[in-house]
C-alpha positions as CSV (number, residue, x, y, z in Angstrom):
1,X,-21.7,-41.3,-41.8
2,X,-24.5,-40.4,-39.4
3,X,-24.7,-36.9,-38.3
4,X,-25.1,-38.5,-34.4
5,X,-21.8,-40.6,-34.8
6,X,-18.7,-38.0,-33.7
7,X,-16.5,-36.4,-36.1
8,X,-13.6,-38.9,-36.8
9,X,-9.9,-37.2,-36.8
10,X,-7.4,-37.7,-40.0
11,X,-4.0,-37.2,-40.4
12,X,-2.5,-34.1,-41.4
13,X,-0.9,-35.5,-44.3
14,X,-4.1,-35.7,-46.1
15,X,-3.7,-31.9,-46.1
16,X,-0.2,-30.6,-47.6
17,X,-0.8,-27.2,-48.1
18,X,-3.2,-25.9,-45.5
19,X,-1.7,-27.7,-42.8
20,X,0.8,-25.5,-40.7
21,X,4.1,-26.6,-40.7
22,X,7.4,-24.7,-40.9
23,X,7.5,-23.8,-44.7
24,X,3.8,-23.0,-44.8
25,X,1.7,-20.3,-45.1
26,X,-1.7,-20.9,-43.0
27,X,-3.9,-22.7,-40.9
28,X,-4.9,-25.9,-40.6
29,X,-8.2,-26.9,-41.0
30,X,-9.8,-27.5,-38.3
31,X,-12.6,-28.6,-36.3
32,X,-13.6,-26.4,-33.4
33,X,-15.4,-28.4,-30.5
34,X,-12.8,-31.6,-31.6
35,X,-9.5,-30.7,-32.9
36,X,-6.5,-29.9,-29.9
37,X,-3.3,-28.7,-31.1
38,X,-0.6,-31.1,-31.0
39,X,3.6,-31.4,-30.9
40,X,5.3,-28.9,-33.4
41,X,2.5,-26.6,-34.1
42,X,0.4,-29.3,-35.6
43,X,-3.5,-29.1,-35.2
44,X,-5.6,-32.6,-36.0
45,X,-8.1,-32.5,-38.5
46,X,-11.8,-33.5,-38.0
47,X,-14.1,-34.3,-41.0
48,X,-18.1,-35.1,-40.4
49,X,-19.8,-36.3,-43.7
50,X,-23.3,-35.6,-44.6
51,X,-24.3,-37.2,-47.8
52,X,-26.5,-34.6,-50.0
53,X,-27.5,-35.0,-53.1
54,X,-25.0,-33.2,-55.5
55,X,-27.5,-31.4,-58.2
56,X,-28.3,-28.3,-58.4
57,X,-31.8,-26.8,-58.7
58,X,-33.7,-25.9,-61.9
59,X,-34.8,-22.3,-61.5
60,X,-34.4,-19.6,-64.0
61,X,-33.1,-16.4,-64.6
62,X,-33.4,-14.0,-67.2
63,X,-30.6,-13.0,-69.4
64,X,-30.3,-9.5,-69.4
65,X,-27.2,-8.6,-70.3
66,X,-27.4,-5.1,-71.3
67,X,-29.1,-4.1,-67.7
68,X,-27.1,-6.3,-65.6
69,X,-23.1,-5.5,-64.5
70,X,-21.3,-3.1,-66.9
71,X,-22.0,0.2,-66.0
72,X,-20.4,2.9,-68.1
73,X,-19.5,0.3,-70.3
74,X,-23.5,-0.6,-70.9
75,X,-23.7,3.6,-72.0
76,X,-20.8,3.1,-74.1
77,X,-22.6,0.2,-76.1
78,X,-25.9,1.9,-76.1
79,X,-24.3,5.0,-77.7
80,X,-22.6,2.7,-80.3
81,X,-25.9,1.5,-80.8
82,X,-27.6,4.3,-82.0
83,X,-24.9,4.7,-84.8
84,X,-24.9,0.8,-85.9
85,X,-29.0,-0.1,-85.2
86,X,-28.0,-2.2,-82.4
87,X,-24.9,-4.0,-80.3
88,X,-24.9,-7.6,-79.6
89,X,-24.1,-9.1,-76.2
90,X,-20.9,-10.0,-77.9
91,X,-20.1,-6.5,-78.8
92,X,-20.8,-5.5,-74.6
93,X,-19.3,-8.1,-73.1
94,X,-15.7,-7.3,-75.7
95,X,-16.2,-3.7,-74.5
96,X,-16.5,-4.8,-71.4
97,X,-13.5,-6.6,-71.6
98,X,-11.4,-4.1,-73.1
99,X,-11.8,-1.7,-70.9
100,X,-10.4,-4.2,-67.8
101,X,-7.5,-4.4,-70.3
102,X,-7.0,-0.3,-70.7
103,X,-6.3,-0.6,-66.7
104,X,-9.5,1.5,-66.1
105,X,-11.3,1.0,-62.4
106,X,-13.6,-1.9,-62.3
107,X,-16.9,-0.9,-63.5
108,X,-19.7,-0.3,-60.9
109,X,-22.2,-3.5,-61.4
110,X,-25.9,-3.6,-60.9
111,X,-26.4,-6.7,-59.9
112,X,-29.8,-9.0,-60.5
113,X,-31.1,-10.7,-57.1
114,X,-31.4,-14.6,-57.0
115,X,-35.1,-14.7,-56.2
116,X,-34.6,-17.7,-53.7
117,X,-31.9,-15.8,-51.6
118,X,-32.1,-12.3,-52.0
119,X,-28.8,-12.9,-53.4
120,X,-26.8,-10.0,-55.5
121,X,-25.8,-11.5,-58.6
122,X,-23.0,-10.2,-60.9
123,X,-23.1,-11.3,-64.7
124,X,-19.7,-12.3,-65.9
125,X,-19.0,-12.2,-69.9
126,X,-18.1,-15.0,-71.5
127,X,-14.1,-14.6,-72.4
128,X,-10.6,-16.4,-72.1
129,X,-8.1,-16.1,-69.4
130,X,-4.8,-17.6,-68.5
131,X,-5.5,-20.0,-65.5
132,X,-2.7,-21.0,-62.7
133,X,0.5,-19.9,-62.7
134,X,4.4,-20.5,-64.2
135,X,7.5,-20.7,-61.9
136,X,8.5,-17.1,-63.4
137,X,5.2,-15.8,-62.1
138,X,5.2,-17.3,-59.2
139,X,8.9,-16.2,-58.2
140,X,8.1,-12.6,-58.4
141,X,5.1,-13.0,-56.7
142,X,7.2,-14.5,-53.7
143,X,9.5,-11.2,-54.1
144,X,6.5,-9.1,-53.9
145,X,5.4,-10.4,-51.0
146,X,8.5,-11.8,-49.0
147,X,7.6,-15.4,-48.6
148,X,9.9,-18.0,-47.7
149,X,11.5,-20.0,-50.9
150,X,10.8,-23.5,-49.6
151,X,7.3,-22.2,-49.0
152,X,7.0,-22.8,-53.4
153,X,6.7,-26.5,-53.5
154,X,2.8,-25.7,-52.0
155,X,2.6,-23.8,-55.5
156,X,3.5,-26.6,-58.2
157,X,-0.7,-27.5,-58.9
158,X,-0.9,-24.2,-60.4
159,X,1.1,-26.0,-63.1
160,X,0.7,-25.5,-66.1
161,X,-0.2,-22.1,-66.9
162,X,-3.2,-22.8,-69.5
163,X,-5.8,-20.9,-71.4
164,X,-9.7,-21.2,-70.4
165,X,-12.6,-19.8,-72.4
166,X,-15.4,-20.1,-70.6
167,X,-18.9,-18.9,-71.5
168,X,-21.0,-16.4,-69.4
169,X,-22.3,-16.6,-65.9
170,X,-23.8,-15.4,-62.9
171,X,-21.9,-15.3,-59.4
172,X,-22.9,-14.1,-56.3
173,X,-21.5,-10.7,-55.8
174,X,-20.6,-11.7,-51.9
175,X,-19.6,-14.8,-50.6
176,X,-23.3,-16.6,-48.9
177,X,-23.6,-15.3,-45.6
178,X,-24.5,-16.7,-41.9
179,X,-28.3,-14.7,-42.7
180,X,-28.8,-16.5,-46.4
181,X,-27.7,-19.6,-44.8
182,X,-30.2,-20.0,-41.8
183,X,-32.7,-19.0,-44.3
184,X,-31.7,-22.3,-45.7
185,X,-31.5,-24.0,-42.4
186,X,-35.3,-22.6,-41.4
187,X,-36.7,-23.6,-44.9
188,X,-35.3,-27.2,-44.7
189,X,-34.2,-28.3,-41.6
190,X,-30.2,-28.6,-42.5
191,X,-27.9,-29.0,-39.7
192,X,-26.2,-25.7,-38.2
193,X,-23.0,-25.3,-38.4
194,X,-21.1,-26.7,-35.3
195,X,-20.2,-23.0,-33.8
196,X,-23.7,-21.8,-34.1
197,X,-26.2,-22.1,-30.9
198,X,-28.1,-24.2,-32.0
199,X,-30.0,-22.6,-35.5
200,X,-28.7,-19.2,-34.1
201,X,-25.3,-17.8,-36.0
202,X,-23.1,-15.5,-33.7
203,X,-24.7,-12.0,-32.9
204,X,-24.2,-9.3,-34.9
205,X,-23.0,-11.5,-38.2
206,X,-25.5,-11.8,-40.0
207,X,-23.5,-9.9,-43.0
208,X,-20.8,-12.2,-42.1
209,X,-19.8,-15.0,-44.6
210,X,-20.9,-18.5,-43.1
211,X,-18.2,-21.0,-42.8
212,X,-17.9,-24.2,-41.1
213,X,-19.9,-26.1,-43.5
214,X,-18.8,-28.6,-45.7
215,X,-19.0,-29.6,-49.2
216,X,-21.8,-31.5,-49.1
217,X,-23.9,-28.5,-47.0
218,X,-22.8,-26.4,-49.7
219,X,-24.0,-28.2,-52.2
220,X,-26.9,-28.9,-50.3
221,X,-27.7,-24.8,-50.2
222,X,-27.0,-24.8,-53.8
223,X,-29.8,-27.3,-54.6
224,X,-32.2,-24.9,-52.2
225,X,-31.0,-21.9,-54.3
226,X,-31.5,-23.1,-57.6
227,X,-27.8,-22.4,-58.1
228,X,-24.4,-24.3,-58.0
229,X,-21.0,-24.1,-57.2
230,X,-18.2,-22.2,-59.7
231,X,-15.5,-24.6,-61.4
232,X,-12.4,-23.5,-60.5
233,X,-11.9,-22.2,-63.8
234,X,-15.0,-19.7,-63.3
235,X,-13.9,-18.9,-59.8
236,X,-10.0,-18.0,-61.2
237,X,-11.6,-15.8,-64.1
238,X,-14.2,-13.8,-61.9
239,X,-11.5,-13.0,-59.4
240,X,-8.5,-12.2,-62.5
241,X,-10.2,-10.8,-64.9
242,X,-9.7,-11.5,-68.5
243,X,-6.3,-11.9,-70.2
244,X,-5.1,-9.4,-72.0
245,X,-4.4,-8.5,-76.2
246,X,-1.1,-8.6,-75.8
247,X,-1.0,-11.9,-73.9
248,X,0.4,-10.6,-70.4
249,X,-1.6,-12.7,-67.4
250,X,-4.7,-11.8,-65.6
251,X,-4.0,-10.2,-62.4
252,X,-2.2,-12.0,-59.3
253,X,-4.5,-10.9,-56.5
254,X,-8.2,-9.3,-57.3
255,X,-7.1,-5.6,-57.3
256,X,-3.4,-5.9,-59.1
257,X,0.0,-7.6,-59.0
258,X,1.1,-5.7,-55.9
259,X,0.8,-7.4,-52.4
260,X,-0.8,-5.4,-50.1
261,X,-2.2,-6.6,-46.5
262,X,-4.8,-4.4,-46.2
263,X,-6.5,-4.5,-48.7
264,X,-8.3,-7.6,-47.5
265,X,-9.3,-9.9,-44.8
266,X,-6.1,-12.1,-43.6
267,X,-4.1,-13.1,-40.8
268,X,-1.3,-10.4,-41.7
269,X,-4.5,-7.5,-41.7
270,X,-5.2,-9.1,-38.2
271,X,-1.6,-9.1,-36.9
272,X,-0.6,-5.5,-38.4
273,X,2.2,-7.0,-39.8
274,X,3.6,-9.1,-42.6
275,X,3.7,-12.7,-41.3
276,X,6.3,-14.2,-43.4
277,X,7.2,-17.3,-41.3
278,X,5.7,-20.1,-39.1
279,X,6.7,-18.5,-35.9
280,X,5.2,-15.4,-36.7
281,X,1.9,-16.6,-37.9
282,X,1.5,-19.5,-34.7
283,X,2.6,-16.5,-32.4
284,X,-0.5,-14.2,-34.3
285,X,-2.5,-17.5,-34.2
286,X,-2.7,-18.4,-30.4
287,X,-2.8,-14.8,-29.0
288,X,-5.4,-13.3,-27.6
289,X,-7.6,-13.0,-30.3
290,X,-8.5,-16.9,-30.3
291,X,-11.6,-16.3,-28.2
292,X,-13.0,-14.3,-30.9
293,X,-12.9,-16.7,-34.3
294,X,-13.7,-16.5,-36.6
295,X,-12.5,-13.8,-37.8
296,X,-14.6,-13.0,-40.3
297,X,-15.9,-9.5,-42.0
298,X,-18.8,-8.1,-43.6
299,X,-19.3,-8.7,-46.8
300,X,-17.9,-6.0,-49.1
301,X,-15.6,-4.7,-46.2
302,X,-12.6,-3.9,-48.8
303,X,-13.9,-2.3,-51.4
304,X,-10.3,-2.0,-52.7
305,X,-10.0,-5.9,-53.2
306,X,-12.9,-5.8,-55.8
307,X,-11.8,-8.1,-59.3
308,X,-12.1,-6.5,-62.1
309,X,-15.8,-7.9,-62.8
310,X,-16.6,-6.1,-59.7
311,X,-16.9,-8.7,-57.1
312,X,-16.4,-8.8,-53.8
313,X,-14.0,-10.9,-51.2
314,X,-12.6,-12.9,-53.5
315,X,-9.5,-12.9,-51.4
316,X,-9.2,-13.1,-47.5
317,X,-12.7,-13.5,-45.9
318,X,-13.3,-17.3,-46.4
319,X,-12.2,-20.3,-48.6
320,X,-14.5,-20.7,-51.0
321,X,-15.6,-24.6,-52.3
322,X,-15.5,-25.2,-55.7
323,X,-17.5,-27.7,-57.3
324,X,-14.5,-30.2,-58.5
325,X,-12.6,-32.9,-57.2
326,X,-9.0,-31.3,-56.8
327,X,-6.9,-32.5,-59.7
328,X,-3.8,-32.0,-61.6
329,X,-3.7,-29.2,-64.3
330,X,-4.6,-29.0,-67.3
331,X,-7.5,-31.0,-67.4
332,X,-8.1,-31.6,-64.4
333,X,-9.6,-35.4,-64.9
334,X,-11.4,-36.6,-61.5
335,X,-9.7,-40.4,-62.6
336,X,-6.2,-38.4,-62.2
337,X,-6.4,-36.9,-58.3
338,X,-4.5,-38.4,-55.7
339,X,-7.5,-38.4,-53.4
340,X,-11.3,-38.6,-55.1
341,X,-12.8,-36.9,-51.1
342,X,-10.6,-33.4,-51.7
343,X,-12.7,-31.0,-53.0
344,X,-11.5,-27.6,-55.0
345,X,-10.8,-24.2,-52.8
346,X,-9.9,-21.1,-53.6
347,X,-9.1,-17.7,-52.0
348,X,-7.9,-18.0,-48.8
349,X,-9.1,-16.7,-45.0
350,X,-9.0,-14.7,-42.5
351,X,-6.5,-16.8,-41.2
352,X,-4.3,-17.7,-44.1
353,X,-1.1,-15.3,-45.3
354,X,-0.5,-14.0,-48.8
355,X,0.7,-17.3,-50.4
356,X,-3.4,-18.6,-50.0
357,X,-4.3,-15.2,-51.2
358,X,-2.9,-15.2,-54.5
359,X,-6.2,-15.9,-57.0
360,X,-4.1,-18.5,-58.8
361,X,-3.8,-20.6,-55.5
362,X,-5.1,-24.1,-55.2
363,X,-6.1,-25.5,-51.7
364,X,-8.1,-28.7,-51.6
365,X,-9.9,-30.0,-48.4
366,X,-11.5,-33.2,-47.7
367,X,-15.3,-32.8,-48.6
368,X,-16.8,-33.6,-45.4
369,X,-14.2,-31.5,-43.7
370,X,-15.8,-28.7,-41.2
371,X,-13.4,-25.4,-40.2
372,X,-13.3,-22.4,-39.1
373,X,-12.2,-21.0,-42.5
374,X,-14.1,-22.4,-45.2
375,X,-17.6,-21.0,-46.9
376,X,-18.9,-20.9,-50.6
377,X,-20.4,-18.5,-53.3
378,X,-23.0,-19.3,-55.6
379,X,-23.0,-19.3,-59.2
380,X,-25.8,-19.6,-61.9
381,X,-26.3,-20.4,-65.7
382,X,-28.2,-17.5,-67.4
C-alpha cells in the first residue's frame, strides 16, 4: 500500500482480545486522525502498511559476559574464581540464575550501549523457562486480581504451558523511545508516526516510549540498529525470569505473583482504581484525560516492576511487537495461524487492565496496524 493512499478501516473481529467489548479487558487498537468510536463501545480499526524489508542488520557486539548484567553475582563468580583458576560463562549465568530462584532482589545490571542507538543493553543468560500459562494458573491469577470469569476465553493461546530453553541475548534495557526513534527518522528519512508534527515527537517525551508505529517501522528501526525484534519466547523469559529447581513457574507479572496497580503504567494506575469491568474502563477511557494520550511514561518510571533480569517496563507502558506471526502454542508454526498479517505482542499499555499485563499474555495485532498503544524493544545476538 502506498503511504499517500489513506489508512483503510477493518473489522473488529480481526481483533478478539484487544478489542473492547463487554468481557474484555482493554482498548482497542486504534488509529488516531481515522478511527471514531462506534455503537456499544466499539472503536474501528485502521491499519496503513509500509512494506520494509524484514532483516535485521549485521553489526557486532562483544560478548562480555562477566562485565555486563550480574552485579553481585559477577563478585560472587570472581571470588569462586580465585579458588577454582577460573569460572565459565556457564558457571555465572547458573549463579545468576540461582539466585533469581533464592527470591533475592533483581541484581543491579550494567548494561553495554548499542553503539548505533545509544541504547542500554541488558545481557540475558542462556536458561529454560516455563512459557504461557495452564487453566489452574490462570484461575488464581483472575482471583488475584478480580477479573471477570468470561473475561478467560481471551486467555486460551497461552495454552499449553511448555518448557523453552533458549540461549543468551541482549535486550534493550527500556522499551526504544520517541528520541532513539527520530534519530532513525533523521538518519533515513522514515515516516513519523501519525501523532507526531511532522518529524517532531510531543514536547517533553523524549524519554517516552514511541508508539504508533507498526510492525514493518519496527522492523525497519531494527535493520538501522543492527538489532531485531525478541521471539515471544525471549520476550516471556526476560520479563519471568527463569523457572525454578523445584519446577514451580516463572513469575506472573515482572516483580511477583501478586497484582498490584501501581507498580506500573496501566489504565487502573490512571484511573486510581481497579477497573474490573467494561463500564468502568470506557468510563476511565473517555474522561477527561483523552486530550492528553498517550499516556505514556518515562522509561524506567517503576523501578518496582523491574523482571528479575533487571529490565525495565516490561509491563504497562507500551505493547511491545514481537518478531513472529501469532500462532497457536507449542510450536508456534507460521502454516498453523488463523491469520498470516497478526503479528506477536506482549505486555500491555497504558491503556490496558491487568489481564494484558500478565507476562504470559498474548495479544496479536495486524502488522500494518498503527495505535496509540503499541511500540517495540530491541534485541541482539552476542
Amino acid at each position: 500500500m502506498s503511504l499517500a493512499q489513506p489508512a483503510h478501516c477493518i473489522s473488529p473481529q480481526q481483533f478478539p482480545k484487544e478489542t473492547w467489548r463487554p468481557k474484555h479487558g482493554g482498548p482497542s487498537t486504534r488509529r488516531a486522525a481515522h478511527s471514531r468510536p462506534a455503537v456499544g463501545g466499539w472503536f474501528t480499526f485502521c491499519e496503513r502498511a509500509d512494506n520494509m524489508a524484514l532483516n535485521s542488520g549485521e553489526e557486532d557486539v562483544t560478548n562480555k559476559f562477566a562485565m555486563n548484567s550480574l552485579g553481585s553475582t559477577h563478585m560472587k563468580a570472581q571470588s569462586l574464581g580465585r579458588i577454582t583458576g577460573g569460572v565459565s560463562v556457564a558457571l555465572l549465568a547458573l549463579c545468576f540464575v540461582d539466585s533469581i530462584q533464592a527470591g533475592d532482589e533483581p541484581k543491579s545490571p550494567n548494561p553495554i550501549k548499542n553503539r548505533k542507538d545509544g541504547a542500554e543493553m541488558i545481557l540475558i543468560p542462556g536458561g529454560s523457562f516455563l512459557m504461557g500459562s495452564t487453566k489452574e494458573e490462570v484461575d488464581a491469577q483472575f482471583r488475584e486480581t478480580g477479573l471477570p470469569e468470561d473475561w478467560k476465553e481471551h486467555t486460551r493461546d497461552e495454552e499449553p504451558r511448555h518448557k523453552r530453553t533458549l540461549k543468551p541475548f541482549y535486550i534493550y534495557k527500556y522499551e526504544v523511545t520517541n528520541e532513539q526513534y527520530k534519530a532513525f527518522i533523521d538518519a533515513s528519512g522514515h515516516r513519523s508516526p501519525p501523532h507526531w508534527k511532522g518529524k517532531k515527537y510531543p514536547t517533553d517525551k523524549g524519554n517516552h516510549p514511541v508508539v504508533e508505529v507498526s510492525w514493518d517501522d519496527a522492523q525497519a528501526y531494527c535493520r538501522w540498529a543492527g538489532t531485531r525484534l525478541p521471539s515471544e519466547a525471549e520476550w516471556e523469559y526476560a520479563a519471568r525470569g527463569a523457572a525454578s529447581a523445584d519446577g514451580k513457574p516463572s513469575r506472573a507479572f515482572p516483580w511477583g505473583d501478586n497484582w498490584d496497580r501501581k507498580l506500573c503504567n496501566n489504565s487502573s494506575f490512571h484511573a486510581g482504581k481497579d477497573l474490573q469491568n467494561a463500564d468502568d474502563w470506557n468510563e476511565w477511557y473517555k474522561g477527561d484525560q483523552k486530550s492528553r494520550y498517550p499516556l505514556t511514561s518515562p522509561g524506567g518510571s517503576f523501578p518496582k516492576s523491574v523482571s528479575p533480569f533487571g529490565v525495565h517496563d516490561m509491563a504497562g507502558n507500551a505493547w511491545e511487537w514481537c518478531a513472529e506471526i501469532h500462532a497457536p502454542y507449542p510450536q508456534q508454526k507460521p502454516d498453523d495461524a488463523k491469520d498470516k498479517k497478526m503479528r506477536a505482542r506482549r505486555g500491555g499499555s497504558w491503556a490496558n487492565v491487568a489481564l494484558h499485563i500478565r507476562s504470559a499474555d498474548r495479544q496479536p495485532a495486524a502488522q500494518g496496524n498503527l495505535n496509540l498503544y503499541t511500540g517495540f524493544r530491541c534485541v541482539k545476538n552476542p
